[in-house]
C-alpha positions as CSV (number, residue, x, y, z in Angstrom):
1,X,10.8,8.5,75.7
2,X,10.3,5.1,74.3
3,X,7.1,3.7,73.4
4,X,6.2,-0.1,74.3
5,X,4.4,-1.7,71.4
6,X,1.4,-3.5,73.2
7,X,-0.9,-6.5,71.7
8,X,-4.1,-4.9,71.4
9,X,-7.4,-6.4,72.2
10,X,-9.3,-7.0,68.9
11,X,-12.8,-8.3,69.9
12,X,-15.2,-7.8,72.8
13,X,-13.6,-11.2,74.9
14,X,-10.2,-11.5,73.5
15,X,-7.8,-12.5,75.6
16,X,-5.2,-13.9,72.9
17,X,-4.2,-13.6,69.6
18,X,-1.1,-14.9,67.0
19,X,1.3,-12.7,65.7
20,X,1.8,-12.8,62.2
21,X,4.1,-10.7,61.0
22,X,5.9,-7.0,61.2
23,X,5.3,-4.6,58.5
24,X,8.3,-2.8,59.4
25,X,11.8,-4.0,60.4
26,X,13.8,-3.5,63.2
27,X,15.7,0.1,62.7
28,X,13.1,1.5,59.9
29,X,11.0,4.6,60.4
30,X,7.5,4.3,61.2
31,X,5.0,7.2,60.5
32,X,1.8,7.5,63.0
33,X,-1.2,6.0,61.1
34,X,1.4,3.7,59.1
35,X,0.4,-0.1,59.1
36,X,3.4,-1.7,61.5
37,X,1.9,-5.4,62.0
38,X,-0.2,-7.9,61.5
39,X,-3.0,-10.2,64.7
40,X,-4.6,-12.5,64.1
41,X,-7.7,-11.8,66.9
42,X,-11.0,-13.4,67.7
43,X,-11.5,-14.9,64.0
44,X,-10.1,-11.9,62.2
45,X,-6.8,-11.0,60.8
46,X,-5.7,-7.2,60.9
47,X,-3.4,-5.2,60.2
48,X,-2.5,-3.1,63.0
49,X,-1.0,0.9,63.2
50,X,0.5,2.8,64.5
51,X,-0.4,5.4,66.9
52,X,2.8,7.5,67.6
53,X,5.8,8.2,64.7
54,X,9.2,6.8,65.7
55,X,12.2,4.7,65.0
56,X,11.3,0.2,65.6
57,X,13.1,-1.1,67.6
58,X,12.1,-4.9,68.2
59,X,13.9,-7.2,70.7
60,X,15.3,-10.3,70.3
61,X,13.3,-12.5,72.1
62,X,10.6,-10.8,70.6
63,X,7.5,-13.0,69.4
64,X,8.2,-15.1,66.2
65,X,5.4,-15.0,63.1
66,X,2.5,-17.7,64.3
67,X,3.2,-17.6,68.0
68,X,0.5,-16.7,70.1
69,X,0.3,-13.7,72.1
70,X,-1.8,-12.4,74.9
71,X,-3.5,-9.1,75.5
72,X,-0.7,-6.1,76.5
73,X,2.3,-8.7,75.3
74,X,5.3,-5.9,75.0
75,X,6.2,-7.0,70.9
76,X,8.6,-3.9,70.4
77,X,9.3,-0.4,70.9
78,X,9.2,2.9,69.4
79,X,12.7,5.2,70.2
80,X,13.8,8.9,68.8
81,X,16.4,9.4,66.4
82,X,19.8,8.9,68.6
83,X,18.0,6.7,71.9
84,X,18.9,3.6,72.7
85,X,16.4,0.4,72.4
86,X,15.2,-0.2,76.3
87,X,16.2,-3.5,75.6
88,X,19.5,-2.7,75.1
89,X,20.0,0.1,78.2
90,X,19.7,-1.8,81.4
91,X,17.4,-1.5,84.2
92,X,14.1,1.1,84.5
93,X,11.1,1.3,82.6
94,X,10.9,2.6,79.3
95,X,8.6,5.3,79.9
96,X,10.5,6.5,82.6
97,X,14.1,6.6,81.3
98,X,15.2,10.1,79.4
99,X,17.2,9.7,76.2
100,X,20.8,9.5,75.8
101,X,22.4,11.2,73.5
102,X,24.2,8.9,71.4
103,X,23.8,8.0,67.3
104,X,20.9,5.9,66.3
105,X,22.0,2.7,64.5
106,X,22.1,2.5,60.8
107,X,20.0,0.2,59.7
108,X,22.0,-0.6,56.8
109,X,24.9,-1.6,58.7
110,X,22.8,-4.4,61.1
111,X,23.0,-7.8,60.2
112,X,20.1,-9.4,59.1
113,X,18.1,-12.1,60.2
114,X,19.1,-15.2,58.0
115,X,16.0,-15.7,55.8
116,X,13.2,-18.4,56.9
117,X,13.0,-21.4,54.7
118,X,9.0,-20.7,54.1
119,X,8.9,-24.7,52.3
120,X,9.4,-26.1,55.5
121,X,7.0,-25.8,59.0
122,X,8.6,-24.4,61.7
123,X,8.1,-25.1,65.7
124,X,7.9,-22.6,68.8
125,X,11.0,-23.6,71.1
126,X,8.2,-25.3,73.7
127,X,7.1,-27.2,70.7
128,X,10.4,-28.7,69.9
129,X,11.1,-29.6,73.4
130,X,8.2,-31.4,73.5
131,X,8.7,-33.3,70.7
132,X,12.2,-34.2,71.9
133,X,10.8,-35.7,74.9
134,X,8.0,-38.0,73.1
135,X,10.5,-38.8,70.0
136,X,8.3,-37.4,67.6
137,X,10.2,-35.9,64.4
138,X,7.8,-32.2,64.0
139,X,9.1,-31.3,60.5
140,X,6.7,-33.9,59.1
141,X,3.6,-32.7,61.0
142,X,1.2,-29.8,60.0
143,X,0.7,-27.2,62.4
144,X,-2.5,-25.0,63.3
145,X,-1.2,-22.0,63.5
146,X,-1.7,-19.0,61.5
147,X,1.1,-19.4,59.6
148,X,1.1,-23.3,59.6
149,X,3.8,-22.9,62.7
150,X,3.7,-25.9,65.0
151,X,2.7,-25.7,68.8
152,X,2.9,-27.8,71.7
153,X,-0.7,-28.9,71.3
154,X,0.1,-30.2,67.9
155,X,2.8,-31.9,68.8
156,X,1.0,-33.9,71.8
157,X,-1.9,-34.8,69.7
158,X,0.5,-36.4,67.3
159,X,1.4,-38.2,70.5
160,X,-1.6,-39.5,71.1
161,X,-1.9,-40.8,67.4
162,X,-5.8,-39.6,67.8
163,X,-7.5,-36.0,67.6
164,X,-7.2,-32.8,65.7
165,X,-5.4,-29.7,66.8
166,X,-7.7,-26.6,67.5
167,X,-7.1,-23.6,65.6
168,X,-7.8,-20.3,67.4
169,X,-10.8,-19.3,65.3
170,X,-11.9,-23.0,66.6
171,X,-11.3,-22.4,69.9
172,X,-12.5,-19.2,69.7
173,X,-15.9,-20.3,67.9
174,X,-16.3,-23.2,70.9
175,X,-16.0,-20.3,73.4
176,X,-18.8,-18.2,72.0
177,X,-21.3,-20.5,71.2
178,X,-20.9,-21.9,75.1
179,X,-21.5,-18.3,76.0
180,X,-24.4,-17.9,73.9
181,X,-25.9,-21.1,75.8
182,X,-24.9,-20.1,79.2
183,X,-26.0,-16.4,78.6
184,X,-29.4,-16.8,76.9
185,X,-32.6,-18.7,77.3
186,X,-32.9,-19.8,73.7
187,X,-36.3,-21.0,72.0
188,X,-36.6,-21.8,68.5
189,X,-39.9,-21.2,66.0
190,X,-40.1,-22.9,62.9
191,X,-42.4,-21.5,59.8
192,X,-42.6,-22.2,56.0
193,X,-43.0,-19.7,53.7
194,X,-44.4,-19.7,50.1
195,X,-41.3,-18.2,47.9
196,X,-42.7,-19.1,44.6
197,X,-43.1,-15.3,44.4
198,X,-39.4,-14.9,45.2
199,X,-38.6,-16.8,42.7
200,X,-40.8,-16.0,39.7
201,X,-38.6,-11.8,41.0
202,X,-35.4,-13.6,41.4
203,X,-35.9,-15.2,37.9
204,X,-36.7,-11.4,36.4
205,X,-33.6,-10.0,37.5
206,X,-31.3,-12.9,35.7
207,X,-33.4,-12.1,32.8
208,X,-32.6,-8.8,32.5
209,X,-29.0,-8.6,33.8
210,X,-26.4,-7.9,31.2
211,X,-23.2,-9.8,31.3
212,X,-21.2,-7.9,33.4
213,X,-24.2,-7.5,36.1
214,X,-24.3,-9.2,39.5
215,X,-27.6,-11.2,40.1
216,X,-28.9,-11.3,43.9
217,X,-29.0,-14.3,44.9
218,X,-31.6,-15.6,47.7
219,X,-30.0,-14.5,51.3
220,X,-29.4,-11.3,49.5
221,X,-32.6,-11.1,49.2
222,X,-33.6,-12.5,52.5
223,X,-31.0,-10.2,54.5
224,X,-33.3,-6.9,52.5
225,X,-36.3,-8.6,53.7
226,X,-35.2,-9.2,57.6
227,X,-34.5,-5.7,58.0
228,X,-37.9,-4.8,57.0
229,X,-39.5,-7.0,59.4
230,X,-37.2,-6.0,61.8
231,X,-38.0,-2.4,61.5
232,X,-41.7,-3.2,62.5
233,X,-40.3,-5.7,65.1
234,X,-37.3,-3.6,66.5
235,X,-37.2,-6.1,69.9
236,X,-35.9,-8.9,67.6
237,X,-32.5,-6.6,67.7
238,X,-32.2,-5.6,71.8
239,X,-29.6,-6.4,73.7
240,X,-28.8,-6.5,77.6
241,X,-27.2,-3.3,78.9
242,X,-26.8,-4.1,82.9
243,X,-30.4,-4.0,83.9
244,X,-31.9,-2.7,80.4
245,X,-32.9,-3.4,77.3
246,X,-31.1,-1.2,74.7
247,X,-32.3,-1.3,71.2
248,X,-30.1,-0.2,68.1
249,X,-31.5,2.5,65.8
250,X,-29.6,1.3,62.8
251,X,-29.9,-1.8,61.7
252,X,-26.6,-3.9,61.0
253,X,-27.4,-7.5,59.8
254,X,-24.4,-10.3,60.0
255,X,-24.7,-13.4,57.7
256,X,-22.8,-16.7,58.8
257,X,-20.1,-17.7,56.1
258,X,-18.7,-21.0,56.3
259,X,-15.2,-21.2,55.8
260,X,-11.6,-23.7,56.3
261,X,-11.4,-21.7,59.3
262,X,-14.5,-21.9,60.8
263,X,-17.6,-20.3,60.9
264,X,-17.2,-16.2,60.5
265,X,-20.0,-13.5,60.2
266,X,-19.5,-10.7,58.4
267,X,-21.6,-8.0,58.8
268,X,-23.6,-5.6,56.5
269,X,-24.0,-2.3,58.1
270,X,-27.5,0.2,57.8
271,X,-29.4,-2.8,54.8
272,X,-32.2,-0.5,54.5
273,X,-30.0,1.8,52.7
274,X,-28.1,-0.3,50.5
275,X,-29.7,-1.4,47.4
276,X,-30.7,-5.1,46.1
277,X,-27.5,-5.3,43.9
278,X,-25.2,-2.9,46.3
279,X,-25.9,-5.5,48.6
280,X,-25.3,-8.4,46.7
281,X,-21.7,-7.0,45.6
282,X,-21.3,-6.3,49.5
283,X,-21.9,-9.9,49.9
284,X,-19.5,-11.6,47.7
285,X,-16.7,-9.0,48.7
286,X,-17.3,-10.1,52.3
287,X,-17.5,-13.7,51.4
288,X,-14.8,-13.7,49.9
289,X,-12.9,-11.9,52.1
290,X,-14.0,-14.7,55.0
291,X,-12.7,-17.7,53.1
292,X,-9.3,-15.8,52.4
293,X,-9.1,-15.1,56.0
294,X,-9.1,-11.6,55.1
295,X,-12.1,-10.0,57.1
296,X,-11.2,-7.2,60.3
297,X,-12.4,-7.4,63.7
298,X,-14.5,-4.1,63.0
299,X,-16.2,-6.1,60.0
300,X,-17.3,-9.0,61.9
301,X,-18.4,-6.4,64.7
302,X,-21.6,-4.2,65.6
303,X,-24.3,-6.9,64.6
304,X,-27.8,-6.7,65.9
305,X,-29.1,-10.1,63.8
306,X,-27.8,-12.9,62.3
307,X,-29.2,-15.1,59.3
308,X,-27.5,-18.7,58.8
309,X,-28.6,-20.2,55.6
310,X,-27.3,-24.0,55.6
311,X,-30.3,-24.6,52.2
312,X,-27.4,-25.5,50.5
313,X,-26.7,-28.4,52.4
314,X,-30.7,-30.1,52.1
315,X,-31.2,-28.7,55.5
316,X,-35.2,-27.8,55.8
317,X,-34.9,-26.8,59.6
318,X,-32.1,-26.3,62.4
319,X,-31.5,-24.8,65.8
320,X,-29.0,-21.9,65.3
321,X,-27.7,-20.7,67.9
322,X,-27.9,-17.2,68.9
323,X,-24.7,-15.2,68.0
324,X,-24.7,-13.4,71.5
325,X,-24.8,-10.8,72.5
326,X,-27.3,-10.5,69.6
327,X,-31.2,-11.5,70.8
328,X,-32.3,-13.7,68.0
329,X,-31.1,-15.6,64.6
330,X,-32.4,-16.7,61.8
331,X,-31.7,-20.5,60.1
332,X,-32.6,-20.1,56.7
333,X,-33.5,-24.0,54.9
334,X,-33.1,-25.3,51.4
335,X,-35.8,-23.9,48.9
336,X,-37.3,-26.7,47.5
337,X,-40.5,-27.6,45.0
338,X,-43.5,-29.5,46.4
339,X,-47.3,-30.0,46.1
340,X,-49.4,-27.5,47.7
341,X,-53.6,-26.2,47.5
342,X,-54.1,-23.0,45.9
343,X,-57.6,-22.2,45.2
344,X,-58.9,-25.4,45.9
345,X,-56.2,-27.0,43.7
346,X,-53.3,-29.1,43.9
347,X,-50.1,-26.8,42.4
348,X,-46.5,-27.4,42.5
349,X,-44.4,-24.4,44.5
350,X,-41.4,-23.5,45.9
351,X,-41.2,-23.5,50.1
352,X,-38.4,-22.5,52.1
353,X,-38.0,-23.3,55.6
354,X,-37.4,-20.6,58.3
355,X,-36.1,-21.5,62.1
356,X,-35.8,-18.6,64.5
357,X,-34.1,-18.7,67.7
358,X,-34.3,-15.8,70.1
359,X,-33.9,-15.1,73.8
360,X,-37.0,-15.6,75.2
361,X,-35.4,-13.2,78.5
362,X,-35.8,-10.5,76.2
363,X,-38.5,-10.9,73.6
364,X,-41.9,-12.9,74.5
365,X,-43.1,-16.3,72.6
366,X,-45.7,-13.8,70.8
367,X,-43.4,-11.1,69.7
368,X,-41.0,-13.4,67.9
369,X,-43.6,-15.2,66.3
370,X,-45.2,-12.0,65.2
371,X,-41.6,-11.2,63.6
372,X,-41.5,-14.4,61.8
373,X,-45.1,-14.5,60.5
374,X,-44.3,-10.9,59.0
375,X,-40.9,-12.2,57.8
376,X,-43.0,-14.8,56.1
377,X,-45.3,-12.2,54.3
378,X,-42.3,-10.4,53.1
379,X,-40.8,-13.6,51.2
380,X,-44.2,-14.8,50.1
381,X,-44.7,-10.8,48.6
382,X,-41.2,-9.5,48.2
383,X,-41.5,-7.0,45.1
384,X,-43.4,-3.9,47.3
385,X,-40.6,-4.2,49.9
386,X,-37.3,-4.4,48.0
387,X,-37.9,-0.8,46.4
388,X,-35.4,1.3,48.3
């Protein structure tokens, strides 16, 4: 019996993706486990296998590389050797017809697709309809989608000679962080914390690495010390399940990375086990990853806090916004030098700014604050707690 090739849902609320690309073509052999396409899901790209072995058969109105696609979208099928593509048989479902017996196609013999100019854009047919009817020439526009393809929304906002078209990791982004508003009861707390300490250990380990070595930098340091508060503090990482609090054992920390795409959070899984400079390779592996666009659904998945560091900008303080279904985040400021009394005298030392929003229907004024004042010790005396 054939098998229908189905879009599959990627994230927790998708509803759409964009297909990208096949792995295999139309006729070849595909092994169960194989990779056989490419989605693009909610702000991840991944490749996509196979579950069952068989021969591709895709169809020719089939979905083109950038078009979107929704949830359970039919793309292709998968046939034995010597059935017919459902496509091709007539009427009845594919699950329900039995095989005939008749020769598979050779795929050597069927013609080919004629190759896709890849210097120029190309249009979904809706697209190029449109622009026929507003007399708007598409092959000098840019498109949004994945694979720079041009869609009807591109087309109208050219139109309209004002606005941007919205990607799907933009619309996707917009969609969350209205959730997180409508879903929580944010508050934000603000501290500062002494990091001259941080510093002065930061400032040790550049001394001593050797060329080849990679030197934490600050948030990898911060994301070691978070998860130490949040093991005293484990209510800073419950969620909602129905009508109870569940909260996770292991604790998975997600750091925001800005990117052309939008803002994407990869996420480090069990910190406490990973050491200072295992996570700090983790870190620019995943960072990297983001801005190529790279990063899997299961990588920007599982969660339980977020740290958004925008110090880099000359931010001091910020309101993130919770990255729900998470209960709190934490906005991370610049790190800057200024004046303070030690000892009844006036020293220079490094500060960094800490903003934490929470839900406040699942963790109390006085609990979060307690989290934050003991994330504050923690940067202001970081050397006992980084041994692992």
């Amino acid at each position: 019996m054939a098998i229908e090739i189905r879009v599959p849902r990627l994230g927790w609320n998708m509803e759409e993706g964009v297909f990208i690309a096949w792995h295999k073509k139309d006729g070849e052999s595909v092994k169960a486990g194989e990779p056989l396409f490419i989605l693009e899901g909610d702000k991840a790209t991944q490749d996509v296998e196979a579950t069952d072995p068989g021969i591709l058969r895709i169809p020719p109105d089939a979905p083109a590389e950038g078009e979107p696609v929704t949830v359970g979208t039919v793309l292709g099928y998968l046939v034995e050797p010597g059935e017919p593509a459902p496509f091709a048989t007539g009427a009845g479902s594919a699950r329900d017809r039995a095989p005939a017996v008749v020769a598979a196609p050779a795929p050597a013999t069927q013609e080919k697709p004629a190759p896709r100019d890849r210097g120029r854009p190309t249009a979904s047919p809706r697209a190029r309809r449109v622009a026929d009817e507003l007399g708007i020439d598409w092959t000098k526009l840019r498109g949004s989608g994945r694979t720079g393809r041009i869609r009807e929304r591109d087309i109208r906002a050219a139109g309209e000679g004002k606005g941007v078209p919205v990607s799907p990791t933009r619309r996707v982004i917009a969609e969350r962080m209205l959730a997180s508003l409508r879903a929580t009861a944010p508050v934000t707390l603000t501290t500062t914390a002494d990091a001259t300490n941080l510093v002065n250990l930061r400032t040790q380990f550049k001394a001593a690495a050797r060329s080849a070595d990679i030197v934490p930098g600050y948030t990898d340091f911060l994301v070691k010390l978070c998860a130490v508060a949040l093991r005293d503090h484990p209510m800073l990482m419950a969620r909602w399940d129905g009508d109870r609090l569940v909260v996770p054992e292991e604790i998975h920390i997600g750091l925001a990375v800005d990117t052309e795409a939008g803002l994407l959070v990869p996420v480090f899984r069990n910190v406490p086990s990973l050491g200072l400079r295992q996570l700090a390779a983790r870190t620019r592996e995943l960072a990297e990853r983001a801005r190529a666009g790279k990063l899997t659904a299961e990588e920007m998945s599982g969660g339980v806090f977020t740290i958004s560091n925008l110090g880099s900008f000359g931010i001091d303080t910020f309101t993130p916004i919770i990255n729900y279904p998470e209960c709190a985040i934490l906005g991370v400021g610049r790190l800057r030098r200024q004046p303070a009394v030690v000892e009844e005298r006036v020293v220079a030392r490094d500060v960094l700014s800490l903003s934490l929003t929470f839900d406040h229907r699942t963790v109390d004024g006085a609990p979060a604050a307690r989290f934050l004042d003991a994330l504050r010790k923690c940067i202001e005396n970081p050397a006992p707690w980084l041994v692992t």
